[in-house]
N, C-alpha and C positions, 0 to 999 in steps of 0.2 A: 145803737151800741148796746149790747147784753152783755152783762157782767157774768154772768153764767153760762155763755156761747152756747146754749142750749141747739142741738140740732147738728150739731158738726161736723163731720166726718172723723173716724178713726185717725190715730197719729199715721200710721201710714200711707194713708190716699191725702192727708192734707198739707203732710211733710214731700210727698212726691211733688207738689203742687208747688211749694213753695219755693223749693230748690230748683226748680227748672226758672226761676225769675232773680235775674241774674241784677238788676238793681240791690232787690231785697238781700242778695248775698255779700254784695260789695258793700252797705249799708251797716250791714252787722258786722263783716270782718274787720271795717275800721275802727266803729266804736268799740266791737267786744275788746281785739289787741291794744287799742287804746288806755282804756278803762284796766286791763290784766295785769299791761306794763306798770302802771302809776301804782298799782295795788301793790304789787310784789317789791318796789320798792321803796315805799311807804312800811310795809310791815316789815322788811332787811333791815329797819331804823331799831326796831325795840330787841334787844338780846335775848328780852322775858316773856316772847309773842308764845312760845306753846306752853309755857305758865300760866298763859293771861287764858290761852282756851282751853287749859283744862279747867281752870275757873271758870271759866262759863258753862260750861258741859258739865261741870260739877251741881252749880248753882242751879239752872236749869230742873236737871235731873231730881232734886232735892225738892227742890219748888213741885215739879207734877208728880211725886209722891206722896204730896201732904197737899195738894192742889183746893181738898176740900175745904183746910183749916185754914189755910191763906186768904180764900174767898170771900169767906165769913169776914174774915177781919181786914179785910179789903171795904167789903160793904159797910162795916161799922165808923171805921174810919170816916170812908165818902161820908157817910151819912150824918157822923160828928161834924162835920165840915162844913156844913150844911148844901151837900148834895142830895140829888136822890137816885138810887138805886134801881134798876129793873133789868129782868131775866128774861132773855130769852133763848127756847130752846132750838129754833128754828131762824131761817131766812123769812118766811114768812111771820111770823112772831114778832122779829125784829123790824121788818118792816112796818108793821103794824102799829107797832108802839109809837115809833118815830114818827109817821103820818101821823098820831093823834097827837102826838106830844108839838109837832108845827101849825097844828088845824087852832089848835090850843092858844097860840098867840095871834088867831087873827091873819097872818103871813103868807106868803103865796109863792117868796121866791128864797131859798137859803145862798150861802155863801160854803164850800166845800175844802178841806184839810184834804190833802192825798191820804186814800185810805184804803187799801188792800182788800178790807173787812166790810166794807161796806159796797164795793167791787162783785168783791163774793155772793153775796147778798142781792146785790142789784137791787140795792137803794134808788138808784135814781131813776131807774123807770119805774118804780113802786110808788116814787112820789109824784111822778108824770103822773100814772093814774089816777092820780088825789088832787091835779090842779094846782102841785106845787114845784115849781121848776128849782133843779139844781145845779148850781154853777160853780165848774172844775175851777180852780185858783192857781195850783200847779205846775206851772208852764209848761211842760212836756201833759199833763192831764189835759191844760187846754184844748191842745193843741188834737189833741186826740178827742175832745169834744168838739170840737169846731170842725172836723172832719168825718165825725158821725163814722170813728172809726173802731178799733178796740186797741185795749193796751198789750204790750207785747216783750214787756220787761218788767222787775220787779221795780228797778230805782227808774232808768230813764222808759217808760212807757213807749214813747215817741220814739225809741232807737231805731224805726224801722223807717224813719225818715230820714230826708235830706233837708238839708236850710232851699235849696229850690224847691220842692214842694212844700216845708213849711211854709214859707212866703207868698207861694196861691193859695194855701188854704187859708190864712190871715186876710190876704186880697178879698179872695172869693164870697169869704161867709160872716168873717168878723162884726158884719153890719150887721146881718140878722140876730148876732145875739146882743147886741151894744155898740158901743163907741165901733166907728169901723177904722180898719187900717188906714195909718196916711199916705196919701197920694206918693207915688212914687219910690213904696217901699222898697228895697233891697233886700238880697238875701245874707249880707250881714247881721251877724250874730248882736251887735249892740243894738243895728235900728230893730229888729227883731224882737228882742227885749224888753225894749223900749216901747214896741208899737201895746206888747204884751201889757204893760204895766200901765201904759193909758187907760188901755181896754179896760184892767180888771179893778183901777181905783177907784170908778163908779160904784163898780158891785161893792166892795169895801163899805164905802161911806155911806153906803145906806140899808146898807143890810143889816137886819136886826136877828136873826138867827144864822146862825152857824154848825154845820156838824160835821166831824174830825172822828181819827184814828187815836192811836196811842200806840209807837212805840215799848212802851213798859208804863206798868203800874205799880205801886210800892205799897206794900201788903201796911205795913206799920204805920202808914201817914195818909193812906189815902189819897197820896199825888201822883196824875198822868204825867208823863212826858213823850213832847213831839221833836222829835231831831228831822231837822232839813237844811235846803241849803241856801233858800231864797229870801225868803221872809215872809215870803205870803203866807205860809200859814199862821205866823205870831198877829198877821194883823185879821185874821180868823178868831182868832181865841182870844183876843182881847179886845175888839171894836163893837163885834152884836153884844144885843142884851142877853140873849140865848142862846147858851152850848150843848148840845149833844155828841155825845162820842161815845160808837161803838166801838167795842174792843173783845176781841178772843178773848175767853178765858183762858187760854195759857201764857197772855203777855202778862201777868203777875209774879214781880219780884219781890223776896221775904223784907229787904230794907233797902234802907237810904245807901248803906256800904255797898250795896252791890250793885249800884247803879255803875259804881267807879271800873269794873272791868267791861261793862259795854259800853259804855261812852269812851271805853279805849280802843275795843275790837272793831265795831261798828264800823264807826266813819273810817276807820283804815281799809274794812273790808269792802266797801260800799262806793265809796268815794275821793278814796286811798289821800284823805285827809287826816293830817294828825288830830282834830278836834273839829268838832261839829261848827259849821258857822253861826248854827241859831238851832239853842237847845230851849226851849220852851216849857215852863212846869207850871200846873196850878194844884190847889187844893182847896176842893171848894169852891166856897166863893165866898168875897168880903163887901162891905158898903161901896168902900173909898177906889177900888177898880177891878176893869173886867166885867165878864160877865154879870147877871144880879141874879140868874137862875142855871144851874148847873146840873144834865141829869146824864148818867152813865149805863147804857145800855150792855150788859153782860153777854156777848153773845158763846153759843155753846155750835150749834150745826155739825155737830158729829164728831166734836171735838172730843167728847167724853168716849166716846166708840172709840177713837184712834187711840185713847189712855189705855184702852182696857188691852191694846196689845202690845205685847211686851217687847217686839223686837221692831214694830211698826212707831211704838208712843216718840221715839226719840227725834220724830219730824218733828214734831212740838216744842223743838226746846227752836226753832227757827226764827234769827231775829230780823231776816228780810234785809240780808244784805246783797244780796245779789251776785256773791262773789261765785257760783256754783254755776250760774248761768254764763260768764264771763270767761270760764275756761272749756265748756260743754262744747264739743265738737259736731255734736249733735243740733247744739240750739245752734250755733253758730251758721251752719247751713240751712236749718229748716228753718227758724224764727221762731218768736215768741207762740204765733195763729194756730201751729199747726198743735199746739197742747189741748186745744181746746178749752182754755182756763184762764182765769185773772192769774194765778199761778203755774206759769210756765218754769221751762229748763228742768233741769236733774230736781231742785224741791217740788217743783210739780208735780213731777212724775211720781212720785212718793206721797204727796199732800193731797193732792186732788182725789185719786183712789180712796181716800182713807174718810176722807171728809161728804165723799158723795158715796160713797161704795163700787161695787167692779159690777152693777148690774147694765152698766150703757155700755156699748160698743166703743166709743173715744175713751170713756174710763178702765175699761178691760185692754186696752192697747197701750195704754201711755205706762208701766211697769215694763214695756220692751221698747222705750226710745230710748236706745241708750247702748250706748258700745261696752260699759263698764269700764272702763279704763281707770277709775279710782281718783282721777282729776278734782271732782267736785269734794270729795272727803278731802283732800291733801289741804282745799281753800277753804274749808268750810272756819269760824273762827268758833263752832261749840263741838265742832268733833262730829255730825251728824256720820255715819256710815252711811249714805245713799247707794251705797250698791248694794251694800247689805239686805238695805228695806227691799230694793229693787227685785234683788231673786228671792226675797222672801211673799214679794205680793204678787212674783210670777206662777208661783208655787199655789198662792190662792186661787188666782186665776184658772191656772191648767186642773188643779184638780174640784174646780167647780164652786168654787165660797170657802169661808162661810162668806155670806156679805150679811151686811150689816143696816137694817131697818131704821129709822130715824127714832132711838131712843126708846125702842118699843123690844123688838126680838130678835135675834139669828134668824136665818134664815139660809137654804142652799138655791145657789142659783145653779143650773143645768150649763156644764159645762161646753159651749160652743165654739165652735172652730178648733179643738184640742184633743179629737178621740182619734184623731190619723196617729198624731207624740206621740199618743199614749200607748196605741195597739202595738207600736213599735218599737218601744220601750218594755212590753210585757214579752215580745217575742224576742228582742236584745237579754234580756233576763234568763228564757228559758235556754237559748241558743249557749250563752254566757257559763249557764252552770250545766251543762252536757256535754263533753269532751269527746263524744262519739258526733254528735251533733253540731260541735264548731272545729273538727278534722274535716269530716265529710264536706262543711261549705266554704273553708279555706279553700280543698283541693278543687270542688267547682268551681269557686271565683277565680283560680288561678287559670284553669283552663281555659274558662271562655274570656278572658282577658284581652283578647283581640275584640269583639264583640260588644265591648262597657262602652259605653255613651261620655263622652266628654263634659257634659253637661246634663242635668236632670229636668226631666219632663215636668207639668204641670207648675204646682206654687215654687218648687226647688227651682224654678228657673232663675227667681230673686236671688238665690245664694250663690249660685255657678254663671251669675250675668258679669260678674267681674273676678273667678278665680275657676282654674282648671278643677276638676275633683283629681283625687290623690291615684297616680299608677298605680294598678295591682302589681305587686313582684310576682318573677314568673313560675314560683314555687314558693309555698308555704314553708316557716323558719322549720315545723318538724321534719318535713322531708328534705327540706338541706340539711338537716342537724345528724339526721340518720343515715344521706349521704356521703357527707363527711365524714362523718364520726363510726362509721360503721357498725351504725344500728345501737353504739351503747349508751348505756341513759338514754332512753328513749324520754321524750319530753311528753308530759300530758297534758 
């Protein structure tokens, strides 16, 4: 499993892929309408829901405009608290840190919070290479560990399963990593559960480091919080002696008050609960419980790049609710795989670009998965525009960069597969503003109108494989207008 699916084909040869496997489609049409339904009427309960997101869209925005000064005093705080502090500017960095910061206690195996950021990173084959195993807690993370698979949702990972193939992967593998499944499992969701919570209270109970996410950080106090819906992760954060948690710099909010409109959007949006079942906060660390050493890994990965643009920064106000993915017509069909990313659906498609830049083939393609239909803004609970970013990183794309070096320079990447658009587009232009020029090729296209091709040769075969192209009529509007009209007002 890579957290970074490095090597993977472009969105369109792997979305082709995916769509023709008609489990994986019926898999996702039930959870996604599932999961859409409950959302939509979950948030028809509050009167004040586009109050509550412009307030977050507000807060947000506010937050990664002064992002610098908030950090500082993010850090002072942790570090009043007595945590400690470290920056990293990279996936590599962050890895780095965290391998030394577990080599540090002696330790060989952690206990793991569902963590998006650490996903991204690919933490945990980094610590494989270090001779320190990491174990998903999760239960859809499991379950996606234990199947040596990748995840392929933001909330439920495992949406690309069914409870019969959780159940042979439980069967199957569960022993090799611990306690094994009980004899005679079913694909019932409790023994399921159950078989689940065996497994992972060994790792609990003996595990002495731990490393987690952060939903949000609180610039004035120094306090993380992890919203979930199981528990596991509370007995993460409070049973090892040893907490690490990486976390974006852009999950920092200015206070304690503004926690109260995401712990209202959130779980509406995500898990279309009116409040979180298990919201977890610490600060610091104290004698008398929890953790006794607490360090907080800052991570950056291009995050500061995607700030620096203006129409792009606004992925960053994203609090990973997954509501974008849930009404995406696109994901719905294709799945989570075919993103190429721990962050799939419509924020993918937007995040990914921005955070690795449009120099890879899968990242150059993923700004056109997407029909636009405006679905994912309508759900979004901070107001993200995703089509917006969308035709704005198509626009990067096609006319070649800038893309974006890791913290270092611009740079132009040579524009590939986009000089057919373009040549077509210059000669749309000239045809456009010459009126001698676009009489002349009306009345040709009219004439040989018998002769047009129903369908277009070569890559245009994709566009005309499921719609006619449009009739030419059998005279240009001037020359009906002048037949009718008997030549007067001539139209130009």
């Amino acid at each position: 499993m890579s957290g970074t699916f490095v090597g993977m084909p472009a969105f369109p040869k792997a979305a082709r892929e995916a769509v023709g496997d008609e489990r994986l489609r019926a898999n996702l049409r039930h959870a996604t309408h599932t999961i859409r339904d409950k959302r939509a009427r979950a948030v028809g309960e509050l009167e004040d829901w586009a109050a509550l997101r412009e307030a977050g869209k507000q807060i947000k925005d506010h937050t990664l405009r002064h992002l610098d000064r908030y950090l500082v005093q993010l850090e002072e705080a942790v570090t009043a608290a007595g945590g400690t502090v470290h920056w990293a500017c990279d996936a590599a960095e962050a890895n780095r840190i965290v391998a030394d910061l577990v080599k540090a206690t002696g330790e060989t195996e952690v206990v793991k919070v569902k963590s998006m950021a650490t996903q991204e990173i690919g933490l945990n084959e980094a610590l494989e290479a270090e001779g320190i195993r990491a174990y998903e807690t999760d239960l859809a993370e499991l379950i996606v560990q234990l199947a040596d698979d990748r995840p392929s949702h933001i909330l439920v990972p495992a949406i690309h399963r069914n409870r019969g193939e959780i159940r042979d992967i439980f069967h199957d593998t569960m022993g090799k990593w611990g306690r094994p499944a009980p004899d005679g499992l079913t694909d019932e969701p409790a023994e399921l559960a159950e078989a689940a919570r065996l497994h992972l209270r060994e790792r609990f109970l003996r595990a002495k480091v731990a490393i987690s996410g952060a939903n949000f950080m609180v610039a004035e106090s120094g306090t993380l919080v992890v919203v979930e819906s199981e528990g596991n992760g509370r007995m993460c954060l409070t049973l090892p002696e040893t907490l690490i948690s990486v976390v974006g710099i852009e999950k920092v909010v200015p206070t304690w008050r503004d926690l109260e409109v995401f712990l209202q959007t959130l779980p509406r949006s995500s898990t279309a609960e009116r409040m979180n079942p298990y919201t977890s906060t610490w600060t610091g660390t104290v004698d008398s419980d929890g953790p006794t050493a607490f360090h907080l890994v800052l991570l950056d990965n291009g995050r500061t790049d995607t700030l620096a643009d203006e129409v792009g920064r606004q992925a960053l106000r994203c609090i990973r609710c997954s509501a974008c993915l849930n009404v995406c017509p696109v994901y719905e069909r294709a799945g989570g795989h075919a993103y190429g990313s721990v962050y799939p659906g419509p924020i993918g498609a937007i995040l990914s670009p921005q955070l690795r830049g449009t120099t890879s083939e899968i990242d150059a393609s993923l700004p056109y998965a997407s029909s636009l239909c405006g679905a994912c803004y309508d759900v979004c609970p901070v107001a993200i525009d995703i089509p917006e970013v969308l035709v704005h990183l198509r626009e990067r794309v096609a006319q070649g960069g800038p893309t974006v070096t890791r913290g270092e320079k611009v740079v132009l990447r040579p524009a590939r597969g986009h000089a057919a658009e373009r040549a077509a587009m210059r000669a749309a232009r000239w045809v456009l503003g010459s009126p001698g020029a676009l009489r002349t090729g009306q009345r040709f296209a009219a004439r040989t109108r018998r002769l047009h091709p129903r369908t277009l040769p070569g890559p245009g075969r994709a566009w005309t494989a499921s719609r006619d192209l449009p009739e030419m009529p059998p005279e240009p509007f001037r020359d009906w207008w002048q037949r009718t009209n008997g030549g007067k007002g001539e139209v130009q």
